[in-house]
N, C-alpha and C positions, 0 to 999 in steps of 0.2 A: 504494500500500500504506500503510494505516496503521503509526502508530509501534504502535500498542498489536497487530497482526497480527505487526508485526518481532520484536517485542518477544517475544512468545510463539515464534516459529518461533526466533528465536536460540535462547531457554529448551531450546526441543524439540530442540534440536540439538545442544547440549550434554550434555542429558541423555542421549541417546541413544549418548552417547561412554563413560558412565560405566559400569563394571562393576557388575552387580546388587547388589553386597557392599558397594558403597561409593556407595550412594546416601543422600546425607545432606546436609542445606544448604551446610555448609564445602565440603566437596569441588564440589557443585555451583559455587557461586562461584569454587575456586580451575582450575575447568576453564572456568568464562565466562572467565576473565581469563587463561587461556592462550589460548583461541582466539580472542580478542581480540587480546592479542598477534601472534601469529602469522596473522593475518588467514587465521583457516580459516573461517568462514561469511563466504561469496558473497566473499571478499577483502576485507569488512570489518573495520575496525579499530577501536582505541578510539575515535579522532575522529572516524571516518566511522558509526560507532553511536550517539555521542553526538548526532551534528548531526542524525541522526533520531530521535532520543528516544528512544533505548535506551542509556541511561548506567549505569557501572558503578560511579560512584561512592557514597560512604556515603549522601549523602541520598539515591537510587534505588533502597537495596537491598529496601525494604518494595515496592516494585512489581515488581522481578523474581522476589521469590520470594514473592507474589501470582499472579505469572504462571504459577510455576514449578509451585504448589498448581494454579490452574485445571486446568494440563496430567493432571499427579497425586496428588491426594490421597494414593495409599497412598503418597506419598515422602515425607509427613511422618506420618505414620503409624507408623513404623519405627524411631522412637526419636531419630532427628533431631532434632538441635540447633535451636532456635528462631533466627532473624533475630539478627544482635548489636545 
């Protein structure tokens, strides 16, 4: 599997957590980094996403919510807050 396939399936799987009302960048990130925490995708963690190229860190945030546009457009659409 590619990082950049991981990368998207993590995105799509988070998102998929979030309630309709609160689809928005923030919230999107602040639910990558719970399920990162808590190793809810496939019992991944922060360091086991990193070593595959799905980092949650500041310099990575332009590419997961790149990622997170590929998935959905209408999610930024909605009024949603731009990248910080």
């Amino acid at each position: 599997m590619t990082d950049q396939r991981l990368a998207l399936e993590f995105v799509d799987f988070c998102m998929a957590r979030l309630p309709d009302d609160a689809r928005n960048w923030g919230r999107l990130y602040d639910e990558m980094c719970h399920v990162a925490s808590r190793n809810l995708f496939r019992g991944l963690g922060y360091l086991d996403l990193s070593q595959r190229g799905v980092s949650l860190s500041l310099g990575n945030v332009h590419a997961l919510r790149d990622a997170a546009q590929a998935l959905d457009e209408r999610f930024f659409e909605t009024g949603a807050s731009s990248a910080p």
